[in-house]
N, C-alpha and C positions, 0 to 999 in steps of 0.2 A: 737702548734703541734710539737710534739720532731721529732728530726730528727734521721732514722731508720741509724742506722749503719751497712751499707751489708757486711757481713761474706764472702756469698759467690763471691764478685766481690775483697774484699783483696784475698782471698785464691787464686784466679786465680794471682793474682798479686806475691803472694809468688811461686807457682808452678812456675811460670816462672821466678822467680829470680834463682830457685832453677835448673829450666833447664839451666839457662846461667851457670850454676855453673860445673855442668855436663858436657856440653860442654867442659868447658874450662880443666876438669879433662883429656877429649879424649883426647882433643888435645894436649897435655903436655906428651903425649903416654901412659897414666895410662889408664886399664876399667873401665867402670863403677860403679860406685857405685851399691853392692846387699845388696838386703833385704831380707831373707827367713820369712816365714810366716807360723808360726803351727797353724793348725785346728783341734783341736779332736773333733770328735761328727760332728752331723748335724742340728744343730741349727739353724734355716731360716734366725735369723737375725745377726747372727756372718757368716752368707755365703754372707748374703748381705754389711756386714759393709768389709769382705776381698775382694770381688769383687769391693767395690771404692776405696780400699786402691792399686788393682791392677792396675787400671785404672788411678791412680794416678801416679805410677810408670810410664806406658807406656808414660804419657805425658810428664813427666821430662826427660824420658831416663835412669831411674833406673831400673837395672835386678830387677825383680822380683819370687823368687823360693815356690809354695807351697809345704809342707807337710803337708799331710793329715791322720789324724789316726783315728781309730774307736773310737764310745762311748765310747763301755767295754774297752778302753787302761788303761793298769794298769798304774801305777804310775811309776814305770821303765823305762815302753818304754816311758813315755814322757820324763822324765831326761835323759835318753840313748840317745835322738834325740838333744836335748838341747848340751847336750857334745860333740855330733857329731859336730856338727851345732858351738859351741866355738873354734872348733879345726881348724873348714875349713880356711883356709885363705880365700877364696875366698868370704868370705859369710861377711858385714861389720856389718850388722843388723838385731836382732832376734827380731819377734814380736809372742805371744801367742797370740792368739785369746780369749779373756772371755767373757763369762765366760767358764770354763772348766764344763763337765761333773760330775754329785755328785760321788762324791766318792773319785775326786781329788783333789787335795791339790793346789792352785792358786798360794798362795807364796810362795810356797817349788818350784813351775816351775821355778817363777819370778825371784826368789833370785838365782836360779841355771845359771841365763845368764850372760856371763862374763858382767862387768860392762863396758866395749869401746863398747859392740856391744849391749847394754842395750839401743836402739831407744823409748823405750816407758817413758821411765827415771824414772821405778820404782825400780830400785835395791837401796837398801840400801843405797850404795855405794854412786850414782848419787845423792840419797835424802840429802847426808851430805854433798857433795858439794852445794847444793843450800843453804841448811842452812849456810855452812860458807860463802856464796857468791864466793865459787870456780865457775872456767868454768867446765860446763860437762853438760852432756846430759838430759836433762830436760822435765816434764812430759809435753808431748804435746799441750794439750790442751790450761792450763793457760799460756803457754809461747806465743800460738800465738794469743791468746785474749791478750796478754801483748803488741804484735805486732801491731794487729791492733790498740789496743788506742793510740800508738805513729804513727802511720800510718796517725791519725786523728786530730793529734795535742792536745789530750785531755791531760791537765795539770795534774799532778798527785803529784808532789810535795806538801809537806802541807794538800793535800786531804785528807778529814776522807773517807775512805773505812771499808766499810760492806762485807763480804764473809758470805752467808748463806749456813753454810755447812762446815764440817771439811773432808773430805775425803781423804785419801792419793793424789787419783788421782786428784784432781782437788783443793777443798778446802785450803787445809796445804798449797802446792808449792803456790797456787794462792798470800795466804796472804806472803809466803814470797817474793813473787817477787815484792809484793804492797810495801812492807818493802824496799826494794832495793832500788825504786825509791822515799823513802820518804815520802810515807804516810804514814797517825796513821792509823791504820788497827784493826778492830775488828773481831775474828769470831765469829760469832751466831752458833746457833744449833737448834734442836727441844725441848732441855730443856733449853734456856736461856729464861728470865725471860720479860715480856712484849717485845715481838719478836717487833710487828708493831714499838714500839716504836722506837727500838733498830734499826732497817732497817730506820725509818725515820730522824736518825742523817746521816746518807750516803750521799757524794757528788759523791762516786761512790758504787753501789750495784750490786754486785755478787752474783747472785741465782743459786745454784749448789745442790740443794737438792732431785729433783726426784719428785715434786710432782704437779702433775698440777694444774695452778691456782692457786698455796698460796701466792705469793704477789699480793695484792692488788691495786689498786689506793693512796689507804688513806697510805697505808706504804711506798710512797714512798717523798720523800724531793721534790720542788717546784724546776726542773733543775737541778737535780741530772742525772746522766749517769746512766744506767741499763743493767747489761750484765747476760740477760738470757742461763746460760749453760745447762738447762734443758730440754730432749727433752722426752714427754712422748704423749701416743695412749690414747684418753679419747674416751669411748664405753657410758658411762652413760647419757642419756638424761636430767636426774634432775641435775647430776656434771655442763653438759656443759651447761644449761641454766642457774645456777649461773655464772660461770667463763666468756661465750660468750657474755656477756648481750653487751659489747660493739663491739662485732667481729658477728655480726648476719652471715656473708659468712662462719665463722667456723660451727655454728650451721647447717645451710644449707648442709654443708657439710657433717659432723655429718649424717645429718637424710638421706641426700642419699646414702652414703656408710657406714655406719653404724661406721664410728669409726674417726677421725681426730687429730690428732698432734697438740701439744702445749706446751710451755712452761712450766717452775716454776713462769713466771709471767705474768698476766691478761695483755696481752701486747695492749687493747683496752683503757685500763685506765693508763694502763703507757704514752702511746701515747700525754694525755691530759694532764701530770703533770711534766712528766720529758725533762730534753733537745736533749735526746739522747736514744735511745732501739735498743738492737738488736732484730732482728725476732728471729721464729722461724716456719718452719725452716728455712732456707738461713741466720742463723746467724753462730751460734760458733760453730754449727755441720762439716762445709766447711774446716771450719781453722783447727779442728785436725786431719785433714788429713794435710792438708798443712804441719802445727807441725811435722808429722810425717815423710814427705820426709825431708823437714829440717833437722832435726836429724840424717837422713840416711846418706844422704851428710856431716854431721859435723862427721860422726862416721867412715867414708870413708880415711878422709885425713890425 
């Protein structure tokens, strides 16, 4: 039985490194680190992912500023707010909420935030530092799933890694941070060719693709580590009774509230094959927030 790697008991570990950090900012008579956060639209679950990223804040002792703008905002007012928001001195980190509303343009916002107050670490900018292995502010999520593996002592040097999934946000930085530390790094995709295969050369595997339940048991190497970054709502009864066949409590769950959470990987059959899985959820959902205050504070000083 692999051993679960909890997301959520590092992240608590990283906030709190991240509030000693804070602290020591006060006291050195500097304020606190702020984060301003845009919300256009009313999207339930971009209200719900800024309410833990608030809540995040208050435990570190990071300001926290929302602005909030309607659906219909043109494209102006969001660049208008942005420029504002690069100008403040007081404001260290700007986070968009996405997805933005149709109509708007995601990396026309993205690309509009100065690159030091760029927390989410998708500006260009940031993207070419990681590529040349400069310091700078790095996309969230793969840096603090990069955290925890050194958290946990998982060797990574030498390691063949698999990233399933190229995505700016998670995918690309993921493998090059894998590159950093010396592994041979593959990306896969949805057209590489014998996928299972390709996922079964993995000493470590990286599923970031959005789809519940595509890896398997059988795609996975005999004590390979598996870091599920995929967090998806499965409503379909015939889906989950493929995918649950080894999590029967998801099923259950499923049929009483009609819809349950889960991974990119069958994390009942990973359980049985690999040395190491994180959940989901209480895995790499926890830590991009963590990533996130991190950031805030490195973008502070």
């Amino acid at each position: 039985m692999a051993q679960i790697l909890d997301g959520k008991a590092h992240a608590d570990r990283m906030l709190a490194e991240v509030k000693r950090g804070v602290e020591a900012r006060v006291a050195s008579g500097k304020r606190p680190p702020c984060l301003a956060v845009v919300l256009v639209g009313d999207d339930p679950a971009s209200q719900v992912y800024v309410r833990g990223k608030v809540k995040a804040c208050q435990e570190t002792g990071i300001t926290s500023v929302e602005h909030r703008l309607s659906a219909d905002a043109s494209q102006e007012e969001v660049n208008g707010l942005i420029d504002r928001l690069n100008a403040d001195a007081g404001v260290d980190g700007i986070l968009v909420q996405l997805p933005l509303p149709k109509g708007l343009d995601s990396k026309e916002a993205l690309h509009r935030i100065a690159p030091p107050k760029d927390v989410d670490g998708f500006h260009p900018l940031n993207q070419g530092l990681l590529l040349e292995g400069l310091p700078g502010l790095r996309p969230c999520t793969p840096s603090a799933v990069m955290n925890m593996l050194k958290a946990y002592g998982l060797e990574l040097k030498g390691q063949r890694a698999v990233v399933l999934g190229r995505s700016e946000i998670v995918g690309k930085p993921m493998a090059l941070m894998l590159l950093e530390e010396h592994a041979t790094v593959t990306i896969a995709h949805s057209r590489t060719k014998d996928l299972p295969a390709v996922c079964r050369e993995a000493d470590l595997l990286v599923a970031a693709v959005g789809r519940p339940g595509l890896v398997e048991g059988s795609w996975i190497k005999p004590g390979a580590v598996v870091v599920d970054v995929g967090i998806n709502r499965v409503e379909d009864l015939e889906l989950a009774t493929r995918i649950f066949a080894k999590e029967p409590k998801k099923l259950e769950t499923l049929k009483a509230k009609g819809g349950v959470l889960c991974g990119d990987v069958r994390f009942g059959e990973a359980m049985e094959v690999a040395r190491a899985v994180t959940p989901v959820p209480g895995g790499v959902g926890p830590l991009t927030i963590a990533g996130l205050m991190m950031n805030t504070l490195q973008a502070s000083v």
